[in-house]
C-alpha positions in Angstrom: 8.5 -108.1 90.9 11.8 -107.2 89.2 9.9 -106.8 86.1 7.0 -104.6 87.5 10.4 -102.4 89.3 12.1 -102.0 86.1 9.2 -100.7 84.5 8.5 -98.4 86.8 12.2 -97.2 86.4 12.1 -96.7 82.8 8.5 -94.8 83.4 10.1 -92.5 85.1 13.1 -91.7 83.3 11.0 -91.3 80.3 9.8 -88.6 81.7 12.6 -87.2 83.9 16.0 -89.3 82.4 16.6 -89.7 79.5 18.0 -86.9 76.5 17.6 -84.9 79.2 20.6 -82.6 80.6 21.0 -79.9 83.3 24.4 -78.3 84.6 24.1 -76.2 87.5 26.9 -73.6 88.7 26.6 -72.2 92.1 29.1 -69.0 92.4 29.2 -68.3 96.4 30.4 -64.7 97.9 32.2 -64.3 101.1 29.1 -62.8 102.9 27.1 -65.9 101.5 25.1 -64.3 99.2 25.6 -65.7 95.2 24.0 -67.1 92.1 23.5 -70.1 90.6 23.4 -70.4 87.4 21.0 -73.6 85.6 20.8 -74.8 82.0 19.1 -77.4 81.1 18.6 -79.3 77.3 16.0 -82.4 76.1 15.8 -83.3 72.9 12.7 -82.6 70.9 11.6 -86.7 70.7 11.8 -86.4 74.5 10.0 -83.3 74.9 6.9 -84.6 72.5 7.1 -87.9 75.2 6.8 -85.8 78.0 3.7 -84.2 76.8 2.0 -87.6 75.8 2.8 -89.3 79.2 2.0 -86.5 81.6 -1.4 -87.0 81.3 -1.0 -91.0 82.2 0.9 -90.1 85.1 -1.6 -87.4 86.4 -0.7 -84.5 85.0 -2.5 -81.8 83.6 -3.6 -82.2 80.1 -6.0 -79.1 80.3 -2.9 -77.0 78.4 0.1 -78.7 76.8 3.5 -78.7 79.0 5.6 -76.2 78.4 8.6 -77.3 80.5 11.0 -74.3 79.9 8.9 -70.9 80.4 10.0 -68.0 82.3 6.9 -68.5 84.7 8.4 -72.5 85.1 11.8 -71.1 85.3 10.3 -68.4 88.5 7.9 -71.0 90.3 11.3 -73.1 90.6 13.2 -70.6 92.5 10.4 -71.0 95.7 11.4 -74.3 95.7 15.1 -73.5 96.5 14.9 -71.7 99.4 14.0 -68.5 101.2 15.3 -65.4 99.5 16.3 -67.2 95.9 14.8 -64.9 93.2 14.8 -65.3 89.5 17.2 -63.0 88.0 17.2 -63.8 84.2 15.8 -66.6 82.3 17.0 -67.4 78.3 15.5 -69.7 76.2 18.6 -72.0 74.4 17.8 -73.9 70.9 20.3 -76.3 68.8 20.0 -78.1 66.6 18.9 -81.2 68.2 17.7 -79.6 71.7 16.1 -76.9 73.7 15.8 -75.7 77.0 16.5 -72.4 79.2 19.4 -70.5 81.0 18.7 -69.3 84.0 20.0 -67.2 86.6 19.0 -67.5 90.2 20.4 -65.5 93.4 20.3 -66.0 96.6 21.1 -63.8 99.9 21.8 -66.7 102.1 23.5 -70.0 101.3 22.9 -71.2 104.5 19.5 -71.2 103.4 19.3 -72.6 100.3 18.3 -76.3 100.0 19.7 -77.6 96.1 19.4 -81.2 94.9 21.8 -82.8 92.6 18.8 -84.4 90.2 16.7 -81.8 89.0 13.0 -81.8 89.1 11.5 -82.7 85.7 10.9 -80.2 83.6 7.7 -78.6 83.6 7.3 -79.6 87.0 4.9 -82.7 85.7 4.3 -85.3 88.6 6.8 -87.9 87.7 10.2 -87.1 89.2 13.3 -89.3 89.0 13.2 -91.1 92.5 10.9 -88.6 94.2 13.6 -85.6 94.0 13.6 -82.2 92.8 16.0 -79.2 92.8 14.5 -77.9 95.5 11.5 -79.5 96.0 12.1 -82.3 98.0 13.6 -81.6 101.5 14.8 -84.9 102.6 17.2 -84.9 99.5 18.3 -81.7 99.3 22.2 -80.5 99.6 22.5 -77.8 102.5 25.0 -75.7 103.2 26.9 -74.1 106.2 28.9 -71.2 106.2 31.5 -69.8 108.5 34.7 -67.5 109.0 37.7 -68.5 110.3 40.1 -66.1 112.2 42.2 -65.9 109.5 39.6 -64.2 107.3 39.2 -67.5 105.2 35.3 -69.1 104.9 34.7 -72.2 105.3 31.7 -73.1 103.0 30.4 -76.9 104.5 28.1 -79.0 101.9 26.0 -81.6 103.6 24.8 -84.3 101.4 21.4 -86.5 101.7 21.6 -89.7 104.0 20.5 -91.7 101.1 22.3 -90.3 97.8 23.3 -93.4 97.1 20.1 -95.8 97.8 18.6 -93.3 95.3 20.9 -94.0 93.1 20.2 -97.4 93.3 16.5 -97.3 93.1 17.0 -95.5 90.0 19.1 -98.3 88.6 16.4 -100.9 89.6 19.1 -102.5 92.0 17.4 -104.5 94.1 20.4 -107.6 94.5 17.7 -109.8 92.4 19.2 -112.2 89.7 20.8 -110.2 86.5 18.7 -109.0 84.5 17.7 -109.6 80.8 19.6 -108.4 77.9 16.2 -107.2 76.5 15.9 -105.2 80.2 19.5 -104.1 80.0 18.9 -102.3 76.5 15.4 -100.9 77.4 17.1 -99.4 80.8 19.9 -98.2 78.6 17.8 -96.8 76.0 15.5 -95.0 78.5 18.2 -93.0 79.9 20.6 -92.1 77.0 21.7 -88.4 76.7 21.1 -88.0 80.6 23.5 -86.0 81.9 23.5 -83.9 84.8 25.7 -81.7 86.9 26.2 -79.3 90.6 29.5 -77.4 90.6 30.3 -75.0 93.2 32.6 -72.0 92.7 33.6 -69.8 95.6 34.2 -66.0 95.0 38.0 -65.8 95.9 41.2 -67.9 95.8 40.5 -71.8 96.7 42.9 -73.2 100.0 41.5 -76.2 100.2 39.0 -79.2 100.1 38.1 -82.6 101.0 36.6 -83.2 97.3 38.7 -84.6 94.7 37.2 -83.3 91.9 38.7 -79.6 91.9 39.6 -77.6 88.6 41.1 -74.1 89.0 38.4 -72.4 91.7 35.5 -75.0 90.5 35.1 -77.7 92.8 32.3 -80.7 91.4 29.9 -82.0 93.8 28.0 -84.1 91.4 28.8 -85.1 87.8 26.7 -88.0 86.1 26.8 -89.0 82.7 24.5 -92.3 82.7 25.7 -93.0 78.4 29.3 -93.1 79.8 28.5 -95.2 83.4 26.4 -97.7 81.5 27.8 -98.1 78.2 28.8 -102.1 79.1 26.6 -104.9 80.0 29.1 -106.1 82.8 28.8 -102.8 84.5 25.3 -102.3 84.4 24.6 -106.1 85.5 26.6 -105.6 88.6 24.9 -102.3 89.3 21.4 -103.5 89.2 22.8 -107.1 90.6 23.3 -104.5 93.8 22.4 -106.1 97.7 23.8 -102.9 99.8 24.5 -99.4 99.9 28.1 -100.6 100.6 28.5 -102.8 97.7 26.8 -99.8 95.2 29.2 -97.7 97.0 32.2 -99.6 95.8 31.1 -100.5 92.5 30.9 -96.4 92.2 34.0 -95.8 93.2 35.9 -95.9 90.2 32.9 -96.3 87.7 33.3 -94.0 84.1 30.7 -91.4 83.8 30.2 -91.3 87.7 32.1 -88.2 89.5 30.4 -87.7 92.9 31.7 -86.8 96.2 29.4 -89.5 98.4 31.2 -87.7 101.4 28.0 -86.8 103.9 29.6 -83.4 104.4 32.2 -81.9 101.8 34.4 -78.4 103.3 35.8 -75.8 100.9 37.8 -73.3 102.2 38.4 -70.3 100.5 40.5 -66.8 100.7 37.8 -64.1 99.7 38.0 -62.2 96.5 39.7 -58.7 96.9 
């Protein structure tokens, strides 16, 4: 069983995971209105894998995948929310990736729903543990927003019930025996270069916030970088080796490569831009 789970894990960050990065910025106004602003990068070996294995995993083969189009880019914005429209859309090249810049805004924070693992791009069938940016509702990040008598907002995150059991499933922690070095290296392997990233940035002077992770008026709700969390054996052993939410919880706490507020909700109150 441990074998057929792990497999399934590395399916599906073949697809969604690994050389794969996305960094998203969302720039909130007093009135609640903003933008958010997404890039996202995969390598071209991992681009010419996601094409071969959509097909397996019943995607559509009829025309090849073209994960970062403008009309990919506009169908994501529905997902986020009522009242999120596309406002620009950029294609980005180096010399070892490509992806797309875009620009999304919204009139109503309150009503958009944004997940901290993006959907895979392309929207092919095979999602890292089910989720999307806006796609899925049950693991969404929502948001509140209200105004204090003192003219400061208070901007309210709420995060998903079970951020970190996805987490874990994605790890293939299950609290079975440790795994195999062979089933160490292939996990490894199959999520290399995965990197991914929610910031929020309120329009105004920051007062305060219950995160930890502030810089300047940028405060990080979710930074992952899986090369940096699981570059040692010990580490990832003890994450896969995993019983509980609590024990994941810990291990996370002070884990390399792993900055996320696990808080269910997360405040931010800001003094509005003049």
């Amino acid at each position: 069983m441990r074998t057929l789970r792990l497999s399934v894990v590395l399916a599906a960050a073949a697809l969604g995971g690994g050389c794969f990065q996305s960094d998203a910025l969302v720039k909130v106004n007093a009135d609640g209105s903003g933008t958010i602003e997404h890039q996202t990068l995969m390598t071209a070996p991992a681009l010419a894998q996601l094409g071969q294995l959509a097909g397996l995993f019943g995607g559509n083969t009829a025309r090849p995948v073209d994960p970062f189009s403008e009309e990919q880019a506009r169908e994501l914005a529905g997902t986020m929310g009522d009242g999120v429209t596309l406002v620009s859309s950029t294609p980005l090249k180096t010399a070892a990736a490509e992806g797309r810049a875009n620009v999304y805004a919204f009139r109503d924070i309150t009503k958009l729903r944004l997940s901290e693992v993006p959907s895979t791009p392309g929207n092919t069938s095979v999602r890292a543990n089910g989720v999307g940016v806006g796609a899925s509702q049950s693991g969404a990040v929502t948001f509140d927003l209200t105004k204090a008598p003192s003219g400061n907002v208070l901007l309210t995150l709420h995060n998903p019930n079970d951020l970190i059991d996805r987490f874990r499933n994605s790890t293939g922690g299950s609290g079975a025996s440790a795994a195999s070095a062979d089933q160490l290296a292939m996990l490894r392997q199959a999520v290399a270069g995965l990197r991914l990233a929610v910031r929020v940035e309120p329009m105004g002077r920051v007062i305060r916030t219950s995160s930890p992770y502030v810089d300047g008026q940028v405060v990080t709700l979710f930074d992952l970088n899986l090369d940096e969390l699981l570059k040692d054996d010990a580490t990832l052993t003890q994450l896969m080796s995993a019983k509980t939410t609590a024990e994941m919880t810990a291990l996370l706490k002070n884990a390399p490569g792993f900055k996320v507020n696990l808080d269910r909700d997360i405040t931010i109150e800001f003094a509005p831009a003049k």
